[in-house]
N, C-alpha and C positions, 0 to 999 in steps of 0.2 A: 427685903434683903438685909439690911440694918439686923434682924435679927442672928446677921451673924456675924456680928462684930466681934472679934477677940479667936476666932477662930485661926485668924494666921498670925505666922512666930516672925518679930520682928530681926531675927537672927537671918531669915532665909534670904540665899544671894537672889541680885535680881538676877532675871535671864537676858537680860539684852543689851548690859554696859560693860567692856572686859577692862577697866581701870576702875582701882579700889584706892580712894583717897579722902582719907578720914582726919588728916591734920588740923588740929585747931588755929582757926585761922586768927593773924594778929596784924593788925591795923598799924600799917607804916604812917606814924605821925606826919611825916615830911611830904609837900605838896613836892605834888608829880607834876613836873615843869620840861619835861625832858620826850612828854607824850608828841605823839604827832597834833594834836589839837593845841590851840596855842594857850592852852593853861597859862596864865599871869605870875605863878604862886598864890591860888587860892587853897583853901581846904576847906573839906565839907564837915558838914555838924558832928557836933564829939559822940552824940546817940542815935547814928546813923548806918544803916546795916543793910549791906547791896546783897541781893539774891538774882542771881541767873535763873529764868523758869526756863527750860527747854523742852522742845518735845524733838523725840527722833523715829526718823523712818527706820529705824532697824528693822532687819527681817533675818531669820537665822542664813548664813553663810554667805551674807553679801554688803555685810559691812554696815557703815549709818553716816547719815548726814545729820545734825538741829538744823532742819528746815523753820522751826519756832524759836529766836533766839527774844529774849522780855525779860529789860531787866525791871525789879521790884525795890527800888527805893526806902527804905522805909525810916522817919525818924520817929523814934521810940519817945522821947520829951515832948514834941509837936502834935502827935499821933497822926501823920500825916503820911501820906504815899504817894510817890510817884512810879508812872508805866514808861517806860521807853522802851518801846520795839524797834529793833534793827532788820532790813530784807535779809533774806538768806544768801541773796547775789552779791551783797558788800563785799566791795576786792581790797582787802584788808593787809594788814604787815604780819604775819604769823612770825615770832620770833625763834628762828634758827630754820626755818624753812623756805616762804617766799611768799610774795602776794599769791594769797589763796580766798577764794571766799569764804566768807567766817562763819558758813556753814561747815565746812570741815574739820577746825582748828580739833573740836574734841574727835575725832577719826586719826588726828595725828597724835595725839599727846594727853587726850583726857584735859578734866579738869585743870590742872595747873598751866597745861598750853592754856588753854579760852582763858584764861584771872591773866597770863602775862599777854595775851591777845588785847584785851578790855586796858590794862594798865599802860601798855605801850600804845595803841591808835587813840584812845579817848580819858585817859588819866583819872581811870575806875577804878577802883579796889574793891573787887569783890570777894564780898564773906562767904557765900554759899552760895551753894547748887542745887536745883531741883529738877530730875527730869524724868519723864516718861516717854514710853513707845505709844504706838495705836493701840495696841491690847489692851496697855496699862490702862491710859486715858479713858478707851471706852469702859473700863473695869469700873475705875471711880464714879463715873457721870451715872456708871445705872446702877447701884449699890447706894448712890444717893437715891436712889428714886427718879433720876431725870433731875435739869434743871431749868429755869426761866431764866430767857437773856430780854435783853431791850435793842433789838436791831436797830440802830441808826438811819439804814436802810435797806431796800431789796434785795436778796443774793436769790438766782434761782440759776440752776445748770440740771445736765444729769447725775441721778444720783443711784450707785446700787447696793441698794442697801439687801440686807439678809430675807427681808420680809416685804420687799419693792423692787424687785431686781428690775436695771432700766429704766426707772422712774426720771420724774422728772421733779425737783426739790422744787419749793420758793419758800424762803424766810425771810421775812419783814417788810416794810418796815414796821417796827412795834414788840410788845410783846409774846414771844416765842416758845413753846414746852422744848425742849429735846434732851431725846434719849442719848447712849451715847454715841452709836450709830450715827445717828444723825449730824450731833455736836462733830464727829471727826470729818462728820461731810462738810459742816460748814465752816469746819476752820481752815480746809486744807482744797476746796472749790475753788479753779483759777481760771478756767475756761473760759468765762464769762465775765468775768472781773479779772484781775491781777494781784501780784506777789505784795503791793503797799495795802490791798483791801484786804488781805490775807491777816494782815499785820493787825486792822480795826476790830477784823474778828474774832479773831484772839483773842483781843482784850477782852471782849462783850464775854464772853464763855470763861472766863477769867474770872470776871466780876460774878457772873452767874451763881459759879461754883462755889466761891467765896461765900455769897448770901445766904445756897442751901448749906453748906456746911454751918453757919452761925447760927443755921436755924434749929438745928438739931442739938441747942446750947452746945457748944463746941466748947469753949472752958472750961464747962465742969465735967463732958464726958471726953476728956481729951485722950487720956490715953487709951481707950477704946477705937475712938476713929485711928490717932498715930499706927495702932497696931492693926488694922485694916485696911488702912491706904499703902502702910510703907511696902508690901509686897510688889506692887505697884510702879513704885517711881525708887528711882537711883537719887540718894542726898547723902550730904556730907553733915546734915543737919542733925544735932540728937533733940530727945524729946523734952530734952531741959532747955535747949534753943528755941524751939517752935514756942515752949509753953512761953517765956519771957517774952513774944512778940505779940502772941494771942491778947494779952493782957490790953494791949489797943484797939482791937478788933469791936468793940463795942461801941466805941467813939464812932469809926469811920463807918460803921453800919448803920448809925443813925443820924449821919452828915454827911452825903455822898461828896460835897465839895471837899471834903477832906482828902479825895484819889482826882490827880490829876493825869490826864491822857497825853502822850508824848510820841509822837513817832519821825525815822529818819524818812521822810517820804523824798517826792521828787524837786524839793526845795534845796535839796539839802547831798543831792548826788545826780550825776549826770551819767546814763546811758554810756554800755560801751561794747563794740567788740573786739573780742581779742583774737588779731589775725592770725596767729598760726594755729587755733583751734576752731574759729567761727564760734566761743562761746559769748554767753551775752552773760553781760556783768553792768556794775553800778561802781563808777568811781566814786569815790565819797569826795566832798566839798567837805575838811577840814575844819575850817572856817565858819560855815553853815550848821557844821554838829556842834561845835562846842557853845553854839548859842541855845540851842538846845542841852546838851548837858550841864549847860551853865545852871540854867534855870531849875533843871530838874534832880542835878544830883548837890549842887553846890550852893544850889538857893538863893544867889546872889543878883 
């Protein structure tokens, strides 16, 4: 499949995000002290660049949730990365709206709702956006060829895939092939596990993808892949961004200690429901996140 890269126009709208927001983003000097997280007045490193990964359910005419909300840390000087996954069930402060889970924030507002979402509950500033739907995702993973993850441990449920209808999956623990079929089963598998394993698995298909891509020298045929994938996924990214981040990619592929793993699990929010819908939600523990994002955006 690779041999058809170049064949799509990085010009074409995607089909499943109806907010277009291309602003060059600029980096508020001034510690956000004013978030709901009790930020001190710190500030994070001067060559440091937050990207939202999302993935959304959209489907045409019924709207979309980022059931995958993963932010990517990245300091450019350190060449170092950090992952923090947030649940989708987070009952969050949407600004000019109301506690909504912060899966919806871009359903109301797009991108610039989710960066005053992230700045207001967790005192983030985020640079960029990247996201796909299920088409998109599965589109990347088999145009790679498939990719290898490293399962931490077991997932097995049912699974219907196009060529296993009704099956019955198991992946891991260990090293894993998947198509992207597959990859969209195991990221989004809840039956058997839950909404915080949802979050580990993510990342491993994250990493994954990351590796096959570097392996295809990603640097030096970059604008080949850019013009390949961006069909794909919705960013605010151009290829003059991507390429100045690429330039670390080498370091952290050959030192995995360099990508550190982060997620808001159940240390860190309490269970909840909300009586006048019977929905179930995740209080977030404040307090609990920011020791977490202490660590992983502020490095301190």
């Amino acid at each position: 499949m690779l041999a058809d890269i170049g064949k799509y126009n990085s010009s074409e709208p995607t089909p499943f995000q109806p907010f277009h927001f291309t602003a060059t983003p600029t980096r508020d000097v001034q510690p956000i002290t004013d978030a709901l997280v009790p930020n001190p007045g710190l500030l994070p490193p001067e060559d440091q660049v937050n990207i939202l990964l999302l993935g959304s359910d959209w489907r045409p005419n019924s709207g979309y949730r980022t059931d995958i909300v993963l932010l990517a840390s990245i300091n450019k000087k350190e060449a170092t990365v950090s992952l923090v996954s947030f649940p989708r069930d987070l009952l969050v402060e949407i600004p000019g709206i109301q506690k909504e889970r912060i899966n919806t924030a871009m359903g109301y507002g797009g991108f610039p709702l989710l960066k005053s979402t992230f700045e207001h509950n967790f005192a983030i500033t985020i640079d960029y956006y990247m996201m796909t739907n299920f088409s998109g995702f599965k589109n990347i993973i088999d145009t790679l060829g498939g990719i290898e993850i490293e399962a931490s441990q077991n997932t097995e449920d049912r699974c219907d895939l196009s060529y296993q209808h009704g099956a019955w999956c198991s992946i891991g623990p260990g090293q894993a092939h998947l198509d992207g079929e597959l990859a969209l089963w195991y990221v989004r598998s809840r039956y058997t596990s839950n909404d915080f394993d949802r979050t580990r698995r993510a990342q491993e298909v994250l990493e994954g993808l990351f590796k096959k891509t570097m392996s295809l020298d990603a640097i030096s045929r970059a604008p080949e892949l850019y013009n390949l994938f961006i069909s794909s996924v919705e960013t605010d990214m151009s290829f003059e961004d991507l390429l100045a981040l690429i330039a670390i990619a080498p370091a952290i592929l050959s030192d995995t200690a360099r990508v550190t793993r982060y997620y808001i699990g159940p240390e860190q929010v309490t269970s909840h429901v909300i009586p006048s819908s019977g929905a179930n939600v995740l209080l977030p523990n404040y307090d609990a996140i920011w020791e977490i994002i202490r660590q992983a955006v502020y490095q301190q």
